[in-house]
C-alpha positions in Angstrom: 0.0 0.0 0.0 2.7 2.1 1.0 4.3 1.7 -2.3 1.5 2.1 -4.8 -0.2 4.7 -3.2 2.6 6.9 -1.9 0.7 7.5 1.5 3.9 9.0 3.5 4.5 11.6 0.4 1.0 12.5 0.7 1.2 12.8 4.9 -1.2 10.1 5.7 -1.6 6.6 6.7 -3.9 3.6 6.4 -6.4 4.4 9.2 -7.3 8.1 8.2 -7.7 6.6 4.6 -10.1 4.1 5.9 -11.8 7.2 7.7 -11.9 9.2 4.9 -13.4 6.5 2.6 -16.4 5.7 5.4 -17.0 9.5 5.6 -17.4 9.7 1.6 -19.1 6.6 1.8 -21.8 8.4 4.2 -21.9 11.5 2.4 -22.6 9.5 -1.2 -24.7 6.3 -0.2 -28.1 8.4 -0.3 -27.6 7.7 -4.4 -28.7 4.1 -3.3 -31.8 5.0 -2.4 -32.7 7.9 -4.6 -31.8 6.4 -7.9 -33.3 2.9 -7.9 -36.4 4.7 -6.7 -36.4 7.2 -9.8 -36.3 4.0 -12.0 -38.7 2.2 -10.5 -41.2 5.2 -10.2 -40.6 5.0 -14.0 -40.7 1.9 -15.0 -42.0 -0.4 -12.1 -41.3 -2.0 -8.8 -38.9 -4.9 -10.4 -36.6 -2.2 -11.2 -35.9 -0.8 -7.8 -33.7 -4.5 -7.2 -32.4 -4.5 -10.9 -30.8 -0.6 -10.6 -29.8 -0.7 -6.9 -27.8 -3.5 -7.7 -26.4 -1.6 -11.1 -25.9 1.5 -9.5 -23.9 -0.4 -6.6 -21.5 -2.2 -9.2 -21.0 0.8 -11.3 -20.0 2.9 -8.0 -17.6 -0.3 -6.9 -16.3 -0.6 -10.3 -15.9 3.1 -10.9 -14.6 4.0 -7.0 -11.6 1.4 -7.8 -10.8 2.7 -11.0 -10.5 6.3 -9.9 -8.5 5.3 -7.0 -5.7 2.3 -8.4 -5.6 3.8 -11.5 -5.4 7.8 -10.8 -4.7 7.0 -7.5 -7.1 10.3 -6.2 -9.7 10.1 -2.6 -12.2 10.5 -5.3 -15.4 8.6 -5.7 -17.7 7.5 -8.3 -21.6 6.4 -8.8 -25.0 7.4 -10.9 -24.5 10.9 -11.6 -27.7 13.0 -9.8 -29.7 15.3 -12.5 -28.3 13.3 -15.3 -30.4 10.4 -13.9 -33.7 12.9 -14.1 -32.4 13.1 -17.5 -32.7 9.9 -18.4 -35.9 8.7 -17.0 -38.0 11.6 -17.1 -36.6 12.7 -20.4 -35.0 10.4 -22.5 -37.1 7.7 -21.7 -40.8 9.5 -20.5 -40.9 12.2 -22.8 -38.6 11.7 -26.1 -39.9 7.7 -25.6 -36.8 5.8 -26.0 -36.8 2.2 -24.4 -35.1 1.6 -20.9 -32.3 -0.6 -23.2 -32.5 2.4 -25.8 -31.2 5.0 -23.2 -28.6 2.6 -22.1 -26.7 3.1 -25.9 -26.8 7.0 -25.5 -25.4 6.5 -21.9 -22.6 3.7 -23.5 -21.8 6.5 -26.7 -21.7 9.0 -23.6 -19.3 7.1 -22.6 -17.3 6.2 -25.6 -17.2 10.1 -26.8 -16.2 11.2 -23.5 -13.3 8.8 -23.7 -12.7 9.7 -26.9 -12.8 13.5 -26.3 -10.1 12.6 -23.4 -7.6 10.8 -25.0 -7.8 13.2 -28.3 -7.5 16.4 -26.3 -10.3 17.4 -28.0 -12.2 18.0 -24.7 -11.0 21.0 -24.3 -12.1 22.2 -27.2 -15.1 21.0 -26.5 -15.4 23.1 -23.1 -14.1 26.4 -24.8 -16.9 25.9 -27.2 -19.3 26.7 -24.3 -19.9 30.0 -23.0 -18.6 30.0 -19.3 -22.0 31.3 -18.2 -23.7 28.6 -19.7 -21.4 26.2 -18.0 -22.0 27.5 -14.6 -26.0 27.6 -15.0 -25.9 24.0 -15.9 -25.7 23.0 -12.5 -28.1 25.1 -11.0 -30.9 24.8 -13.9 -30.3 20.3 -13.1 -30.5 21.2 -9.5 -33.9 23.1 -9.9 -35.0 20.5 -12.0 -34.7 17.6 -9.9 -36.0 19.2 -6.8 -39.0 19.7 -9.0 -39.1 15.6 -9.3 -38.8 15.5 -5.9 -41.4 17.8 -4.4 -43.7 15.9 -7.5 -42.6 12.1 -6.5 -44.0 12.9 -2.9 -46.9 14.7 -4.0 -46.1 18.4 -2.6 -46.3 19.6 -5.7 -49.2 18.5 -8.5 -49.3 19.3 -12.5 -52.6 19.2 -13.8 -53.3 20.7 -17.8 -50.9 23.1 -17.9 -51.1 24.0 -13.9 -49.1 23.5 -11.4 -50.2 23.3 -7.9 -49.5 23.0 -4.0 -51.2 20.2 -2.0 -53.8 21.1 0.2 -52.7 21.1 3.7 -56.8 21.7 4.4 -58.1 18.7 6.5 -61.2 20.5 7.7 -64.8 19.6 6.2 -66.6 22.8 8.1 -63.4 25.0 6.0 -64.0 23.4 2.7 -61.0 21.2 3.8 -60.4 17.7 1.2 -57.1 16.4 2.5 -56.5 13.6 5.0 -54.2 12.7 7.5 -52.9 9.6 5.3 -51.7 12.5 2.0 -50.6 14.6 4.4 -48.1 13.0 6.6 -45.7 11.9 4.2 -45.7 16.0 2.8 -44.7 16.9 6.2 -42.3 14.1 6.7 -40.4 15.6 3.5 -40.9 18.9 4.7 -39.3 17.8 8.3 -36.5 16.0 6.4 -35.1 18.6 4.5 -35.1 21.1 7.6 -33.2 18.1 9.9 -30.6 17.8 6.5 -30.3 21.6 6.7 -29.6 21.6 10.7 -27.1 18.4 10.4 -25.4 19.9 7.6 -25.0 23.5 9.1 -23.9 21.3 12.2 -21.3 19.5 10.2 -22.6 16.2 10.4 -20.9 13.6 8.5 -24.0 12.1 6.1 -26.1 13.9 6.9 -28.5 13.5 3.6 -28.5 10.0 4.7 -29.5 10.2 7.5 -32.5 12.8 6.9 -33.4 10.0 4.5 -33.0 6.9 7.5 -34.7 9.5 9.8 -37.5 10.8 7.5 -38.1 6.8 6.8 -38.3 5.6 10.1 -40.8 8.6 11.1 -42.8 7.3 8.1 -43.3 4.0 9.7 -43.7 5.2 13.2 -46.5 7.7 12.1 -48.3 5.2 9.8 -48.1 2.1 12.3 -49.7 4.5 14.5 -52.0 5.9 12.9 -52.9 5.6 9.2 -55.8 2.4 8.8 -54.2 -0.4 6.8 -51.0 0.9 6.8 -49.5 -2.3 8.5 -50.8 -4.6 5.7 -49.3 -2.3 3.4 -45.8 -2.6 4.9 -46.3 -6.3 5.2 -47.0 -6.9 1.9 -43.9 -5.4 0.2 -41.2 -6.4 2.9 -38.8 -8.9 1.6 -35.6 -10.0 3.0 -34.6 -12.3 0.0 -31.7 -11.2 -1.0 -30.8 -13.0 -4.6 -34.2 -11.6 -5.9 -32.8 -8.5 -6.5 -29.8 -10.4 -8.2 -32.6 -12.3 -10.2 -33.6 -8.6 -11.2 -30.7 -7.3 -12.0 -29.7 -10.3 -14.2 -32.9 -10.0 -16.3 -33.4 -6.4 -16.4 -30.3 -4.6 -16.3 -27.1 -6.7 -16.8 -26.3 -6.4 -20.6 -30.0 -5.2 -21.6 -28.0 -2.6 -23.5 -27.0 -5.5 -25.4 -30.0 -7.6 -25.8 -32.2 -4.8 -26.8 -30.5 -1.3 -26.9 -30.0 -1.5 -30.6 -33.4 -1.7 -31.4 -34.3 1.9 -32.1 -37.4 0.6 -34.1 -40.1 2.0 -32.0 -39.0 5.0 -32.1 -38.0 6.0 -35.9 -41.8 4.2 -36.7 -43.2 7.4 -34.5 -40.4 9.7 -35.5 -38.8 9.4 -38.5 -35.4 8.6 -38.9 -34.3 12.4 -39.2 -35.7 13.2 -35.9 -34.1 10.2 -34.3 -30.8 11.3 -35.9 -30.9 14.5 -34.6 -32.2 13.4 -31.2 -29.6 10.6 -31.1 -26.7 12.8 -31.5 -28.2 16.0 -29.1 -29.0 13.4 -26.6 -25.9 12.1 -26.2 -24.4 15.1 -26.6 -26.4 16.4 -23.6 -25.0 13.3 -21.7 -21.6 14.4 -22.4 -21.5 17.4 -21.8 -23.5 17.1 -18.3 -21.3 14.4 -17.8 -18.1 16.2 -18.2 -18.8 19.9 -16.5 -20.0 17.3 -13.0 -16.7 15.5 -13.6 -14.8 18.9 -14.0 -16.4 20.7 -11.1 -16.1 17.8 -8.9 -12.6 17.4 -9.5 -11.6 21.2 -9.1 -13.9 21.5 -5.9 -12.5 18.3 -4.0 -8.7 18.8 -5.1 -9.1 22.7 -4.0 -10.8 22.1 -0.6 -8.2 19.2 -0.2 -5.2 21.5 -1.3 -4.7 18.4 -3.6 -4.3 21.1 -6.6 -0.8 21.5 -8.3 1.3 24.9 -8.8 0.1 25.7 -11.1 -3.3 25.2 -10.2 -4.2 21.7 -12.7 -5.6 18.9 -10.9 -3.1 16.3 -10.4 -3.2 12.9 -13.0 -6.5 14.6 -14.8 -6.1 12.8 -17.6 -6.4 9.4 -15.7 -9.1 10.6 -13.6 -11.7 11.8 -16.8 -10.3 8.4 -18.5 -11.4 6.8 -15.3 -15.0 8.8 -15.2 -15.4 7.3 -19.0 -14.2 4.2 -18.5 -17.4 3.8 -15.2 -19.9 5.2 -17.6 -19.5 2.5 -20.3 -19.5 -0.2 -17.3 -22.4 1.4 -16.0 -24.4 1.3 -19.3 -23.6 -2.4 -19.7 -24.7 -3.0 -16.3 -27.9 -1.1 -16.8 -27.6 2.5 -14.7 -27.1 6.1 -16.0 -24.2 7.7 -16.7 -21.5 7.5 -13.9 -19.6 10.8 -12.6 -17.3 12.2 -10.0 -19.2 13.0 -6.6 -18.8 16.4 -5.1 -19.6 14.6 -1.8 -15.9 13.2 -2.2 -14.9 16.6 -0.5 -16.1 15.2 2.7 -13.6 12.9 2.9 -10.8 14.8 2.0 -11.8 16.9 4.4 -11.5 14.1 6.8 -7.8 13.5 5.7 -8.1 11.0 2.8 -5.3 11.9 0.3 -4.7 9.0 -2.0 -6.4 6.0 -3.8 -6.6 4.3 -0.9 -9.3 6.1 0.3 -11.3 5.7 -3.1 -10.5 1.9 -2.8 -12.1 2.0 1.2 -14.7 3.6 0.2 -15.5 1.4 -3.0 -15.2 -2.0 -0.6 -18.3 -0.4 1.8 -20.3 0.3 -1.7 -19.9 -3.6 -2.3 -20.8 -4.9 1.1 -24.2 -2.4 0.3 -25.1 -4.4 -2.5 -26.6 -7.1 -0.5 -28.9 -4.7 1.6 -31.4 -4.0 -1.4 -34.4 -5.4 0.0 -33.7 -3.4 2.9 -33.1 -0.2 0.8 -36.6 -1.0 -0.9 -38.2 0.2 2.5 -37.6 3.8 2.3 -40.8 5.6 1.1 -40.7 8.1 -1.3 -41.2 11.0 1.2 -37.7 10.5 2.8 -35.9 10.3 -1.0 -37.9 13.8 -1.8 -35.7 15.2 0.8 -32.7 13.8 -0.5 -33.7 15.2 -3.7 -34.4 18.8 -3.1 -31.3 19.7 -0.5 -29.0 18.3 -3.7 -31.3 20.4 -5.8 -30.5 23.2 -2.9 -26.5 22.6 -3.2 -26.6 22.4 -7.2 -27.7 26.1 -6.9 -24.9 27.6 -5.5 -22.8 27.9 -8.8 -25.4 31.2 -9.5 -23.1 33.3 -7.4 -20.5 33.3 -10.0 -22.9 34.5 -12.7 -22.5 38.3 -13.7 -25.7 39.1 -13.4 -25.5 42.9 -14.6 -24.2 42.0 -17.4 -26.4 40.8 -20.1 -24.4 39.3 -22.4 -23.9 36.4 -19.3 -27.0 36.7 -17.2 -29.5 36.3 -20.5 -28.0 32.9 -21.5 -27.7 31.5 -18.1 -31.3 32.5 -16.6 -32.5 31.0 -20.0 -30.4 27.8 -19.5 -31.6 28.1 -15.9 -35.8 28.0 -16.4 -35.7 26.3 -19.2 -34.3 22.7 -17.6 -36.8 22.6 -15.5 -39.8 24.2 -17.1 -39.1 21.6 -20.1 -38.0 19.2 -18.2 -35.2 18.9 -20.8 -31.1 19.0 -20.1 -30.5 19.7 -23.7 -33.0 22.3 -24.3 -31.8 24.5 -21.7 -28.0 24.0 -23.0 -29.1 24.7 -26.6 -31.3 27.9 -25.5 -28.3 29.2 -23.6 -25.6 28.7 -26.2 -28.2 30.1 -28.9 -28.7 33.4 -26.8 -25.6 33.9 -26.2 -24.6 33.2 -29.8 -27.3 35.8 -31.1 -26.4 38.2 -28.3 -22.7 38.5 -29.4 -23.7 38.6 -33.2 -26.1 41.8 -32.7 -23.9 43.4 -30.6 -20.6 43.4 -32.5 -18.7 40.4 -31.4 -19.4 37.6 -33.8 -15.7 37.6 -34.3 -15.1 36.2 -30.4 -17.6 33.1 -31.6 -15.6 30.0 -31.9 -15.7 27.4 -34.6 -16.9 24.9 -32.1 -20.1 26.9 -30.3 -21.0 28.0 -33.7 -20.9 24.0 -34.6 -22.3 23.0 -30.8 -25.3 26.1 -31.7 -26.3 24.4 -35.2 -26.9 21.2 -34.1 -29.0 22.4 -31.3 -31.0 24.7 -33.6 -31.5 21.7 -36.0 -32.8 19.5 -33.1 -35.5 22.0 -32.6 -36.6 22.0 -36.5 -36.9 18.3 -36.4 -38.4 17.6 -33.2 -41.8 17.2 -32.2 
């Protein structure tokens, strides 16, 4: 260990690795929960066993990449937003198959490797205005605290409405709501404070454990009070433990392969120009999502760990975006969205980790979690709607850096901003940010300061909207 990691140039030993890689661990392992549920809200109960188990391997599998091979305290799993992406859009509204969305994720992957070992992703980056990059992050944060305060029911849509819950539960005051739709909305309500609290009180995992705590106040509440809630509870608890294996092996493992070429359903309700165009946006949206979380994540956790070089460049870089390539493709042929860096990394750096080792720690708990799915199936949707919205919270702080009085930034990036969540669409809110700011700098003088690759990035978004539905 002492050898391949280097842990006495870096000023740490074994133990405060092992530390470091339990503390990411706790500030990550909510993505066990709140992914499998997204899928399974999507596309059935079955699925909840197949993608926990998925999104457990492709964290393992990722984790020990990103720490024996760019030997970096970073860790990996199912990206959050980018999932939203590709169940509520890829697969709910453009109507690709489960197996469909799997190839995008897998050419995600592939491009992104590609991009990396060209040099070309750089390129790539320039190509997008820097306010547009930094809205990104705050328009997928607003969009999947939308899905969450809609998976627990605080918010409804109706035709073309959107609308609080009613809190009413008193006839004499007009008052339709009951105890039973209630709780749960003040469960997620609670949960999110308590996150708030532990988080401002620095404690480690603290999503997690507004999500154990929001869970078990679920079951106390509706054992004690919500008729038939008991035979509810009965009737999904499980504690066999190769079913979700069974799952996974059916439903996930290699589906990409069995089905994912088979684009048929689609192009018959398309056309093939429309699947095309969507084909190559989509996966462009992937990639692009894919590499600014991978980028930010890497310059936050080296800069809080003062991990950063001289000159300011993340150490090994190269090796760590090969690695965050590499996990996506294995997470596509294992059946869960695309793979990124974690932010939450930082909370074990902060705890001392310094090397690989802490990665590989940290990738050995994910493994022993695999076997815990039934358990995992037990946490009601109210205590994952929590988890959802105080990411969403977190995702917004990037909007400080935005020039706001300046218009030339603040246009593109509000647009980019709304229009993920309003359209519930990644893409579309990249491709009405570039375009803005594209038409922005043309009427005002600068078309010259345009480069060859947002004018490229711009057409193919504009062309996306001339074909699509």
């Amino acid at each position: 260990m002492e050898r391949y990691f280097q842990l006495k140039q870096h000023g740490t030993t074994v133990k405060k690795e092992f530390f470091a890689g339990l503390t990411a661990f706790m500030a990550m392992a909510y993505i066990l929960i709140v992914n499998p549920s997204m899928f399974a809200a999507e596309f059935g109960d079955s699925y909840f066993d197949s993608v926990y188990i998925a999104t457990s391997i492709s964290a393992v599998i990722g984790t020990l990449i990103m720490g024996m091979f760019a030997n970096l305290p970073l860790s990996q799993a199912a990206g959050m937003g980018i999932n939203a992406f590709f169940v509520n859009t890829v697969c709910h509204e453009f109507g690709f198959t489960y197996a469909n969305a799997l190839i995008l994720v897998f050419f995600d992957g592939l491009l992104f490797l590609l991009l990396t070992a060209t040099g070309l992703r750089k390129y790539i980056l320039d190509a997008i205005p820097s306010s547009v990059k930094t809205a990104i992050s705050a328009g997928i944060g607003l969009f999947i605290a939308f899905l969450g305060m809609q998976s627990v029911g605080l918010l409804q849509l109706g035709e073309g409405t959107i609308s609080l819950h009613s809190f009413n539960m008193f006839p004499g005051l007009h008052g339709t709501a009951t105890w039973a739709q209630i709780m749960p909305l003040l469960i997620a309500i609670g949960s999110i404070i308590a996150i708030g609290v532990m988080a401002k009180r620095n404690v480690r995992g603290a999503v997690l454990w507004g999500i154990l705590g929001g869970a078990a106040v679920y079951y106390v509440l509706g054992f004690a009070s919500v008729d038939g809630f008991s035979e509810g509870v009965s009737g999904s608890l499980s504690l066999n433990i190769l079913k979700p294996f069974e799952n996974f092996a059916d439903l996930s493992l290699f589906a990409i392969f069995r089905d994912g070429l088979d684009f048929s359903a689609y192009i018959e309700a398309n056309g093939m120009g429309n699947f095309i165009i969507a084909f190559l946006t989509t996966g462009l949206a992937f990639c692009l999502v894919d590499m600014f979380d991978t980028l930010g994540a890497l310059y936050g956790a080296c800069s809080c760990g003062g991990l950063l070089q001289k000159d300011g460049s993340i150490p090994r870089m190269e090796r760590a975006m090969t690695a965050d390539a590499v996990a996506t493709c294995v997470g596509a042929v294992c059946g869960c969205s695309p793979v990124t860096t974690f932010v939450e990394s930082t909370a074990g750096i902060a705890e001392g980790g310094r090397t690989g080792l802490t990665a590989v720690f940290t990738a050995c708990i994910f493994f022993l979690c695999t076997f815990i799915a039934p358990i995992a199936k037990l946490i009601p949707s109210c205590a994952t709607a929590a988890a959802l919205v105080y990411v969403g919270i977190l995702m917004m702080g990037c909007v400080k850096e935005i020039a706001w009085d300046d218009p030339a930034q603040s246009v593109p990036a509000f647009l980019t901003v709304s229009i993920i969540p309003f359209s519930n669409n990644i893409s579309f809110g990249i491709a009405f940010g570039l375009l803005s700011s594209i038409a922005i700098s043309v009427f005002t003088g600068k078309t010259r300061e345009i480069k060859v690759g947002t004018w490229v990035i711009g057409l193919l978004f504009a062309i996306m909207f001339l074909v699509s539905k």
